[in-house]
N, C-alpha and C positions, 0 to 999 in steps of 0.2 A: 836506660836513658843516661844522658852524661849527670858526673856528680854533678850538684851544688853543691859549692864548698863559699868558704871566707879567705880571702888572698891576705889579710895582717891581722894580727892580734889588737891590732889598734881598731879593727872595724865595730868598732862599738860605739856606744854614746859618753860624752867625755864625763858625765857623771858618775857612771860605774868607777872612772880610774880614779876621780877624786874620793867617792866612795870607799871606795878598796884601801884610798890610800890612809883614810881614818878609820878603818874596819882594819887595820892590820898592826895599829899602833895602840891602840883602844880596847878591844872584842879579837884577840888572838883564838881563840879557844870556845865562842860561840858556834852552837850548831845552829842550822837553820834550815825552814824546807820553803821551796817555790814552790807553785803548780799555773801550766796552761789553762786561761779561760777562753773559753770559744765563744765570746760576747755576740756572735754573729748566726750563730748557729751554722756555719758551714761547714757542705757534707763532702768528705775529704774519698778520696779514689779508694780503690782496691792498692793496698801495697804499700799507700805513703807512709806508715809508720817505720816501714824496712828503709826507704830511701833517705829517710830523716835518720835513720841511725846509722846511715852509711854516711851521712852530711856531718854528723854530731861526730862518730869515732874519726873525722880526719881533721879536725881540730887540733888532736892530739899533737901535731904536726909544727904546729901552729910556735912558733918564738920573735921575740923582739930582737928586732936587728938592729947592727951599730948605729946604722943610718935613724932610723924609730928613736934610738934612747937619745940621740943627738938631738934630733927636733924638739922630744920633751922637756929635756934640759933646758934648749933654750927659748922655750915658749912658753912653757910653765914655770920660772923660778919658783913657783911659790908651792913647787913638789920636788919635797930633797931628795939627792941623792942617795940614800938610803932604799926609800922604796925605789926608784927605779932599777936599781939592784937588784928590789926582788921583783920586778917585774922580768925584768929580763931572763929571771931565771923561772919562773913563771909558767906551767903546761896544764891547759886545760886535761881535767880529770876526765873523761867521758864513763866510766864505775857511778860519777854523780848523778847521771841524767837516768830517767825510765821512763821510755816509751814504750805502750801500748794502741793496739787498735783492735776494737771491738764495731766490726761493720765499717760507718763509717764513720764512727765517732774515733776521734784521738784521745788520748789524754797521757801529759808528759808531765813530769814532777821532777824537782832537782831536789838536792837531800846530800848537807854535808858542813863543814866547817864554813862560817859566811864570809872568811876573806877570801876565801878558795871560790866558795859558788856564784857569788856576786857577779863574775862578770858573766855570766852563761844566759840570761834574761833575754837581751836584746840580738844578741847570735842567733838563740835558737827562735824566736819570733822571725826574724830576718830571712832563716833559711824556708819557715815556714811559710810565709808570705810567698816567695820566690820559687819554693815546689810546688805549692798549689796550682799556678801558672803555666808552669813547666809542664805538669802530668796533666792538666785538664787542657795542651795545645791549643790555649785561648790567643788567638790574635792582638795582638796593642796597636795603638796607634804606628805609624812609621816616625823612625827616628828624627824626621826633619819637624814632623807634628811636635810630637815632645819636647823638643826643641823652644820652637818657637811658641809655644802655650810659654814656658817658662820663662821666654824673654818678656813675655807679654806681660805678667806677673810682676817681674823685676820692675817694668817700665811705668806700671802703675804705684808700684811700692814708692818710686824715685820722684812721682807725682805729687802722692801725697807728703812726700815730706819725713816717712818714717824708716825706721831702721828695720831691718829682719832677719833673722838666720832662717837657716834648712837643719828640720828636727826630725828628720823622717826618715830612720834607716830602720824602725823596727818593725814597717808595715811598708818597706819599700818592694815596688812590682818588681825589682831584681838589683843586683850590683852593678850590671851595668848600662840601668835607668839612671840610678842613681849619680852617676861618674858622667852623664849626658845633660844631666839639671845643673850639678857643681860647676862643667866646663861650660856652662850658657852661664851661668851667675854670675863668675869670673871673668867675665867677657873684658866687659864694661866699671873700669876701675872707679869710675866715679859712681856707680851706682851707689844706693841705701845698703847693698847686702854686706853683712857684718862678719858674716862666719857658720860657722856649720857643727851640730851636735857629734857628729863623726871626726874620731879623732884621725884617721887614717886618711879619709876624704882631707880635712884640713891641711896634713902634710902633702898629699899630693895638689892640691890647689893652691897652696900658701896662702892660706887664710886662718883665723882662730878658732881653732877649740872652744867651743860655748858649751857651759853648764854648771851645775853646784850641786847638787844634792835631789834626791827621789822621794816617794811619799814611803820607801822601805826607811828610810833610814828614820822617819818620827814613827814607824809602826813598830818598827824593833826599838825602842825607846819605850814606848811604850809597854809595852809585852815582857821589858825588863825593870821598868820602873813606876809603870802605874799611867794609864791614863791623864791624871789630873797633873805629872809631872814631865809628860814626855814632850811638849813643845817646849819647853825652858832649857831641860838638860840637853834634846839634842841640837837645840841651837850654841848653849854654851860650849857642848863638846866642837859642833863645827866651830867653831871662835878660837876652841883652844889648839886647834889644829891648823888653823889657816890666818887667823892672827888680821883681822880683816880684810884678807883678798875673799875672794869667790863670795861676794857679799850679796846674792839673791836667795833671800828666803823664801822656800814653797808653804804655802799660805792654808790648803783644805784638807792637811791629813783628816783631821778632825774638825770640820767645817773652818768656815774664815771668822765667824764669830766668837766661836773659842781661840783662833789664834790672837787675835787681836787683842782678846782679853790679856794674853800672857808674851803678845810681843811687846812692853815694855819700853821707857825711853832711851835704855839702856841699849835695847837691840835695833829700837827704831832708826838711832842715829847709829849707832855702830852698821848696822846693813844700807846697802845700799839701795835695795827697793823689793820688792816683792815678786812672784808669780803667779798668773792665775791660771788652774787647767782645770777650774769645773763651775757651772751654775753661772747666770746673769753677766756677763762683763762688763756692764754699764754702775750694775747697782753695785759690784765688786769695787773698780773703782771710785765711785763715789762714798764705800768705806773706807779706801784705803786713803783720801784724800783727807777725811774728818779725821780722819785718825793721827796722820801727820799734822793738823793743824791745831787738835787736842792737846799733843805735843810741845807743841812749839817752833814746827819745823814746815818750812815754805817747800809744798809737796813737787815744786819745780825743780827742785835740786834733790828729786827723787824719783826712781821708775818704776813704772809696774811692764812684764817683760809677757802678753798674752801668748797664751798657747795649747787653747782648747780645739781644737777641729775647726782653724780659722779658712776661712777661701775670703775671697777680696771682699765678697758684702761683708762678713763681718767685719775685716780690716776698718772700711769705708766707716761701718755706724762708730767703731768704738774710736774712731782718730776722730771724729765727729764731736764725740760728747768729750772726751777728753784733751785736745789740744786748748795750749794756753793754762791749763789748767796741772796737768803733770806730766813728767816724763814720761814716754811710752815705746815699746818695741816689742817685736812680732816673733814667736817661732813657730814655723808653718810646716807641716811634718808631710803626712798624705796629700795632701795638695799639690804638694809639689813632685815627691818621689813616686806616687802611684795615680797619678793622673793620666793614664792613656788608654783612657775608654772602654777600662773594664770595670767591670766591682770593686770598692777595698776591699782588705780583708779588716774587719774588726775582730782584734783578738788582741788579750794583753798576758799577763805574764807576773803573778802577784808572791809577794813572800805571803806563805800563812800558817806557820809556825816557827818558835823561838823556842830551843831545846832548854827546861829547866834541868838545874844539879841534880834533880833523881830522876831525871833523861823523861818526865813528861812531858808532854809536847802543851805549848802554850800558844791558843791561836792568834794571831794577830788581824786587825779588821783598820779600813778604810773608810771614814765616814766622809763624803768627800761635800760641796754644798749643793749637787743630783744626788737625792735618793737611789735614782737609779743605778748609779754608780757605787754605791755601798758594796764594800767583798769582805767574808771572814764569815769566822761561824757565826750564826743567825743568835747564838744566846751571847756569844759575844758582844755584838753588835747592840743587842739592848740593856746589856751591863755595863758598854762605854754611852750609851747616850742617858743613863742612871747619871752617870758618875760625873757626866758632863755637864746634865740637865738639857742637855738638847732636844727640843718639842719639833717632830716633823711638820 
């Protein structure tokens, strides 16, 4: 079959590069290991582990062009020169990655210095999405359907009144599903859509870069500095690195009601509003609302930016309870990019260890506000909700 590959090293989510870019100034010298979760349970062909490593070693190929560092320059000032230097010089390691397949179970692990591995997360989810496809000769919708589903979207987003990006390269039905949703978003200059998680889509569409930060970046805080301290320092290190741009802080590493306890007036008004990617969006916002006004801070000159597995119902309830009441905007991932009437794939792609100084490995865990959504080791997991006092 033909490869899937990745056409820019930019095809990622634009958090990984802000990531990278304080993992590289910060944590030079930190090991770290990922591993594929197949939250889905899907049972992958005869062979996809070989065609995945034919996907993964042509990466290697892979550099930032004049044209790339130019756009980042001038759409990100508030990423210096410096690191795009080292971006540019930049080649995915494929030595990092190991894949296996046993029947038809997968199972890939990345393993390496975490400025170097950081960006390989959303790659290799993306290619996997898009062979699945590929080797199981699943039919999609025709490209006019796709199409117009996505205008449809757009025309309701511009309905209600709210903003949205497109967050959906790591579960996207292919790259050039994806490049078929961006050029229908981009239609209609008046629309609600604001920009796009993919930084490569971005430059080809001339739109923004959207993103800030992951739940890796308070688990490896965590894992280096202790549970009860890891939402403060890795918010102050994002601070001391960005200097208050990229001001949306992720809210459920360790539930929202631990964060809250230690987001502070300090961060409340220094950020500019929060994310939410787990558990009730209604009752979410209605804390982050109390919380801003515990403060002292009128939660209208604040946003909350939703991005759990939204489709328009949710859209609809959560602009519902929350208009008038605080800022609000949408990032809509598989909805959008894998909407053409097959299955998604659920699968994600988690850090779960942090190398200590005499090279043990230290797990790192996700308490997120679904239970179900919990990953890391299981005695982990109830040594941070000890330490947390978190009662399921």
């Amino acid at each position: 079959m033909p490869l899937v590959k990745l056409n820019s090293i930019l095809d990622n989510d634009f958090y990984k590069i802000t990531m990278q870019n304080a993992v590289v100034k910060l944590f030079p010298s930190q090991v770290v290991k990922y591993q594929f979760i197949n939250r889905g349970a899907h049972q992958f062909p005869e062979n996809f582990g070989e065609e995945l490593r034919k996907s993964v070693d042509a990466l290697a190929k892979l550099q930032l062009t004049k044209d790339e560092k130019m756009f980042m320059a001038k759409t990100c000032p508030y990423i210096d020169l410096p690191y795009l230097d080292f971006l540019e010089g930049y080649r995915y390691d494929p030595s990092e990655v190991h894949i296996s397949q046993n029947g038809s179970e997968l199972e890939v692990t990345v393993e390496g210095l975490w400025y170097r591995t950081i960006l390989w997360e959303v790659p290799i989810l993306s290619l996997i999405s898009e062979l699945n496809y590929a080797m199981g000769n699943l039919e999609r919708n025709s490209n006019e359907i796709v199409i117009e589903n996505t205008l449809d979207k757009a025309r309701h987003m511009k309905y209600l009144g709210v903003t949205f990006a497109e967050f959906g390269t790591r579960r996207r039905h292919s790259y050039n599903v994806q490049r078929l949703v961006l050029d229908a978003l981009t239609r209609d200059r008046n629309s609600t859509f604001i920009g796009t998680s993919n930084v490569h889509m971005a430059m080809l569409y001339k739109t923004r870069p959207i993103g800030t930060h992951a739940h890796e970046w308070f688990m490896f805080h965590a894992a280096e500095y202790g549970f009860k301290m890891a939402n403060e320092i890795a918010l102050e290190h994002w601070v001391d690195i960005y200097r208050g741009d990229l001001g949306v802080a992720l809210s459920d590493t360790f539930t929202t009601e631990v964060f809250f306890k230690q987001f502070d007036k300090k961060f409340t008004k220094l950020f500019d509003g929060v994310r939410h990617d787990s558990g009730d969006p209604i009752e979410f916002a209605q804390k982050t609302i109390q919380h801003y006004e515990e403060n002292g801070i009128n939660p209208l000159y604040k946003y909350i930016i939703f991005s759990d597995g939204l489709n328009l119902e949710k859209v609809d309830e959560i602009t519902k309870a929350c208009r008038g009441k605080i800022g609000i905007s949408f990032g809509i991932g598989t909805n959008l990019t894998n909407d053409v009437g097959l299955r998604p794939m659920n699968i994600v792609m988690k850090l779960i260890g942090v190398q200590a100084p005499n090279k043990d490995w230290i797990p790192t865990v996700k308490l997120s506000d679904e239970k179900g959504k919990y990953t890391g080791d299981p005695k982990m997991i109830e040594l941070a909700k000890e330490f947390l006092r978190i009662n399921d």
